[in-house]
C-alpha positions in Angstrom: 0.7 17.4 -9.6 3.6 18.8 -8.2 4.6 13.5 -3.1 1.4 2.0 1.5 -0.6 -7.5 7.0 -1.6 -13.4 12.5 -2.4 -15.9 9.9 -1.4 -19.6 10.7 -2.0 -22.5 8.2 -5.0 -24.4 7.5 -6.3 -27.7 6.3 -8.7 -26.0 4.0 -8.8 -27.0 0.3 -6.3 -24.7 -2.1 -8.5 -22.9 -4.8 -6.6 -22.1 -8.0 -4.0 -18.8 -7.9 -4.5 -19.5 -4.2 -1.3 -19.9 -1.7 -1.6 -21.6 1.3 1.0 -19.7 4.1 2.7 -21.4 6.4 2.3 -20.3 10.1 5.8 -19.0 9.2 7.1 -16.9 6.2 9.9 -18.7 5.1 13.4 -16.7 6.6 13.8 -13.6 5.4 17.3 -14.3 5.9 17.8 -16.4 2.9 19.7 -15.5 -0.1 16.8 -16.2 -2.5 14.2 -13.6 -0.8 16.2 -11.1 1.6 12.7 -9.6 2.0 9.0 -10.0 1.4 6.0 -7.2 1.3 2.8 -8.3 2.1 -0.5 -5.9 0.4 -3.6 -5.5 1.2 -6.8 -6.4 -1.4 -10.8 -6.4 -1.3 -9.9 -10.0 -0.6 -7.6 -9.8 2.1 -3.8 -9.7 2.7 -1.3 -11.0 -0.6 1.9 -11.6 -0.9 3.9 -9.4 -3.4 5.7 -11.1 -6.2 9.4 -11.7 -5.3 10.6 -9.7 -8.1 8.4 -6.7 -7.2 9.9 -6.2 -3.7 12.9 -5.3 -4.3 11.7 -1.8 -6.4 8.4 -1.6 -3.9 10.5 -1.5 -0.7 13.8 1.0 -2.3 10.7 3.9 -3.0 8.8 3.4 0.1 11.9 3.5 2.4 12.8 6.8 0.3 9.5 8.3 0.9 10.1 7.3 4.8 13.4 8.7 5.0 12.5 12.0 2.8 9.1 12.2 5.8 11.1 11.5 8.8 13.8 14.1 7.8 10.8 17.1 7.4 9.6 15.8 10.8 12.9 15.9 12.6 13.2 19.2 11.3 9.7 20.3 12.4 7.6 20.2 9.5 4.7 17.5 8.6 5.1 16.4 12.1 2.9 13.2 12.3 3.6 11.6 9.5 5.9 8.5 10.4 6.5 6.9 13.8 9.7 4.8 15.0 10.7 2.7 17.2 9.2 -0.8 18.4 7.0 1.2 21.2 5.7 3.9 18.9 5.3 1.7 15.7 3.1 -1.0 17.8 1.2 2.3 19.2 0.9 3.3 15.6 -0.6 -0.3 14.6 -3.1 -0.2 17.6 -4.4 3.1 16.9 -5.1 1.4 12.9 -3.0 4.6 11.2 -0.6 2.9 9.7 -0.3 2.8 5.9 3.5 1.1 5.4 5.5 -0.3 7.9 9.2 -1.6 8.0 10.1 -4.4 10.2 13.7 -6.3 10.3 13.5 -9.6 10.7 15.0 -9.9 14.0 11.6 -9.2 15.9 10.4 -12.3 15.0 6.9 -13.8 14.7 5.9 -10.6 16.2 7.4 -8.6 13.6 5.3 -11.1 11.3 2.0 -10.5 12.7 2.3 -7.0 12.8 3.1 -6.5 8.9 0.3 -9.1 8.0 -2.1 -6.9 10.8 -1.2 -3.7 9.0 -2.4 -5.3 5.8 -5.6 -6.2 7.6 -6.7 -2.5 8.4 -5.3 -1.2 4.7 -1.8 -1.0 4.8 1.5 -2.5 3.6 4.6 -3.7 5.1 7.9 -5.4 4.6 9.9 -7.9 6.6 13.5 -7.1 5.9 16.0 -10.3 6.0 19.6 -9.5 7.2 21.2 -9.8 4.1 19.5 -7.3 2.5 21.3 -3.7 1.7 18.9 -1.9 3.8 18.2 -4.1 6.7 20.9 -2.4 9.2 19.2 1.1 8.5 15.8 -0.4 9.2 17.3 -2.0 12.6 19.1 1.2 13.6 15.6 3.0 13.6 14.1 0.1 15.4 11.2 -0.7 12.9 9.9 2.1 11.2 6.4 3.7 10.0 4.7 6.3 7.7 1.5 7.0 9.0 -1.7 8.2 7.1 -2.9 9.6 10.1 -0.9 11.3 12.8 -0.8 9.6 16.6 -3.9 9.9 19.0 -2.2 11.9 22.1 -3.2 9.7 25.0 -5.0 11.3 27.8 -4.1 10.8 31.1 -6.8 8.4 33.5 -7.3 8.8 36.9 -5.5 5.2 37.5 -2.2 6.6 36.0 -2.0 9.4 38.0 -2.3 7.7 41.3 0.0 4.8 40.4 1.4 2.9 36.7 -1.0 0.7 35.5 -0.5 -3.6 35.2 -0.5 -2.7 31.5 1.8 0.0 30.9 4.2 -2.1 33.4 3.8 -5.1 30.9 4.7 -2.8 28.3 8.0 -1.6 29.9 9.3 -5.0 30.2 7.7 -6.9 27.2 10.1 -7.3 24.3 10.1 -6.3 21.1 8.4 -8.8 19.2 5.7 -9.1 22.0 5.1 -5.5 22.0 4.2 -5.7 18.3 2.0 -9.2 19.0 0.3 -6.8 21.6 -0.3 -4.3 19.0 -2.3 -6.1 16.8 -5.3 -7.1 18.5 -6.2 -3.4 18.8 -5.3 -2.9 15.3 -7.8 -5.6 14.4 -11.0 -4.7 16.4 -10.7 -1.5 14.7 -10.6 -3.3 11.0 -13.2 -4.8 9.1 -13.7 -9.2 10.4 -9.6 -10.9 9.6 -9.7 -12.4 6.4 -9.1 -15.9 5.4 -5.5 -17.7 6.1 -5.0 -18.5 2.7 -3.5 -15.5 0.8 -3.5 -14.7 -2.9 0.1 -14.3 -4.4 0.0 -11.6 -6.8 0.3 -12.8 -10.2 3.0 -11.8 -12.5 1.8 -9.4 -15.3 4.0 -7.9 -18.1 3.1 -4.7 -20.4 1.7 -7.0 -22.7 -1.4 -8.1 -20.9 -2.0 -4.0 -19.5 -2.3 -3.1 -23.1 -4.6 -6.2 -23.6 -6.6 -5.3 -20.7 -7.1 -1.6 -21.4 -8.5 -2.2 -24.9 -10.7 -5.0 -23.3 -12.3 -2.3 -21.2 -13.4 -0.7 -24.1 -16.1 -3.0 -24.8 -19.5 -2.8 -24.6 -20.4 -5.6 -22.0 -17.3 -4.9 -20.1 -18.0 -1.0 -20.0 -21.6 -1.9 -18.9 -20.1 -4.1 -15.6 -20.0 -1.8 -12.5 -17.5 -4.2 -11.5 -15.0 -3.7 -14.4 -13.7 -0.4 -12.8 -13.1 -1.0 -9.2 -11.7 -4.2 -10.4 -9.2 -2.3 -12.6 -8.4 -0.1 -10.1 -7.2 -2.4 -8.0 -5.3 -4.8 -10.3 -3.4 -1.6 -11.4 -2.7 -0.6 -7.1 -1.6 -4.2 -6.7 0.1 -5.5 -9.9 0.7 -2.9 -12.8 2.1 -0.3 -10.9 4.1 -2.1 -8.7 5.8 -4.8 -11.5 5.8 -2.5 -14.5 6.2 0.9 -13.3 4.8 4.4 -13.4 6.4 5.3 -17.1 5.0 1.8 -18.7 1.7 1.8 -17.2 0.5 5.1 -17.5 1.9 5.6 -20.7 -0.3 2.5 -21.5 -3.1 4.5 -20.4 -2.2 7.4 -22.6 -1.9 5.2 -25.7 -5.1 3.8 -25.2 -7.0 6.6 -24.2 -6.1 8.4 -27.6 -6.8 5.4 -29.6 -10.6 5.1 -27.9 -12.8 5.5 -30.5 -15.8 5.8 -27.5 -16.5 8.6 -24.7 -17.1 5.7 -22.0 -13.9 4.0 -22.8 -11.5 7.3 -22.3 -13.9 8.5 -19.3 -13.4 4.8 -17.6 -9.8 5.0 -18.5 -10.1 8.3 -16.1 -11.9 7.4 -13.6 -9.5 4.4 -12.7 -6.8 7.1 -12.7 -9.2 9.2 -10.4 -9.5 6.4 -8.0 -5.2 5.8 -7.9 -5.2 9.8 -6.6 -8.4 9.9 -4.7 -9.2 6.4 -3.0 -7.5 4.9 0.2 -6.1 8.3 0.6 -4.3 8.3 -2.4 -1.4 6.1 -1.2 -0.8 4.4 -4.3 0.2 8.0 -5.6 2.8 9.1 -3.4 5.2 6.6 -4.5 8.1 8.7 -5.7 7.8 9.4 -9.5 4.2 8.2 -10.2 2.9 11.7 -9.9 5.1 13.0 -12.4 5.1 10.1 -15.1 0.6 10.3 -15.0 1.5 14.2 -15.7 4.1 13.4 -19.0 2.7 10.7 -20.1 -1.3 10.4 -19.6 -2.5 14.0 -18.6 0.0 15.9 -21.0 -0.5 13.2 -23.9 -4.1 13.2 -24.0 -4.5 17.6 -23.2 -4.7 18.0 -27.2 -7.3 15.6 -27.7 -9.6 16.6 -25.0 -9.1 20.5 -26.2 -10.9 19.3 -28.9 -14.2 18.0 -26.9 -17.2 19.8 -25.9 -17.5 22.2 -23.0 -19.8 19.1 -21.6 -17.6 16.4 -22.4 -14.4 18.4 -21.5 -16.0 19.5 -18.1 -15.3 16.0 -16.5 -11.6 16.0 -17.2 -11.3 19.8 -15.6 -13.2 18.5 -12.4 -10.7 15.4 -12.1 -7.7 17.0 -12.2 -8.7 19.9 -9.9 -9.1 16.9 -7.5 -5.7 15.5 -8.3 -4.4 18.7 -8.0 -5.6 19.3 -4.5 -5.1 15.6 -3.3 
């Protein structure tokens, strides 16, 4: 354990914990949200909880600046993309897993954070108030990638002459260079999802603690569903709202307090699905490595010393995995 978004408004009924969102985010400009983030679910697209961003956006920048300095220096070459023509190449080709975009580009800047989210990923539209929205400008939108860039191969029509398209390119401007990014993006995603977008709900430490010692029931241990489904509330709110310290030493507490096997092996699996699924991203947030090391792995090592060979076998497996992830 040693380092992640066109949806107009509709006329369609409002279910409950549902926000309907505008055709426009409201300015990112304002003094009351300088910037929003916008996350991807099993049910499409959400906004972030306002007082979320602010902590989301600070660590993902970091790990953007700390990937883009290894690049420019020749290592882990591949792993961001800058710039409004090599981000919107970036969101064609589907590979990106956070993007940055300031809110000068627009409605196109818009679309493209909300078609990241489509294909996986997550972005943020900084306002111009905020402390970091000059550094986002000066790079011209910014990426980190989960895949590097597909080299394009030269056709036949390039070399006798530019193409209509790559002409249309040159002189589009930033925002519609992102709009034309999009549609790419999307036929390379799973069908758009609905306009209407879930708001993440607030949590607090509270209801984690409530919820692990749920899962240790019988009918909810029984429910294939009850796993993914914590999996994801922890990607989307837990981790985000509470932090890596609180909600994995949640985990710790209630994994020594289980009084069954299947209760402390859900309580790992979840944490194998944070390091393993959608290529781990929800891992590489600075600092969450290293607080599920102190304060789940380290915590419970005494207690699974004392299981079987068989039982013990599982944990061995899953952190070889981490390990290597």
């Amino acid at each position: 354990f040693g380092a992640p978004m066109g949806f107009g408004a509709l006329s369609a009924p409002v279910r409950p914990g549902l926000v309907v969102v505008p055709a426009r985010l409201p300015p990112a400009s304002s003094k009351s949200a300088t910037a929003f983030a916008v996350l991807p679910t099993e049910n499409g697209p959400v906004l972030a909880p306002p007082n979320a961003v602010p902590n989301m956006l600070r660590a993902d920048w970091a790990l953007f600046l700390e990937l883009a300095m290894y690049a420019l220096h020749g290592q882990m070459v591949g792993r961001v993309a800058f710039g409004i023509e090599e981000v919107a190449e970036a969101i064609s080709q589907a590979v990106v897993a956070v993007i940055f975009i300031p809110a000068s580009c627009g409605i196109g800047g818009e679309t493209a954070v909300r078609g990241v989210a489509m294909c996986g990923g997550r972005g943020y539209i900084v306002g111009a108030n905020h402390e970091l929205f000059e550094d986002v400008e000066d790079w011209g939108t910014a990426a980190i990638l989960h895949n590097p860039l597909t080299c394009h191969k030269v056709t036949e029509e390039e070399i006798r002459g530019e193409p209509e398209s790559k002409r249309a390119r040159k002189e589009a401007t930033a925002e519609e260079l992102l709009n034309m990014a999009v549609p790419k993006a999307a036929a390379m995603a799973p069908p758009p999802p609905p306009t209407i977008l879930e708001e993440a709900a607030p949590t607090s430490e509270a209801e984690l603690r409530r919820e692990l010692k749920h899962l240790g029931r019988l009918d909810v241990l029984e429910d294939k569903a009850s796993i993914p489904e914590f999996v994801s509330a922890t990607r989307i709110r837990y981790l985000p709202q509470l932090g890596a310290k609180v909600v994995f030493g949640a985990f710790g507490e209630a994994f020594c307090r289980a009084n069954l096997e299947a209760h402390r092996k859900a309580l790992l699996y979840i944490v194998h699905e944070l390091f393993m699924a959608k290529r781990g991203v929800a891992m590489k947030v600075e600092g969450r490595r290293s607080e599920c090391l102190e304060q789940f792995l380290v915590r419970i090592g005494p207690m699974v010393r004392r299981f079987t060979s068989k039982e013990r076998q599982a944990y061995v497996k899953a952190a070889s995995a981490w390990t290597a992830a």
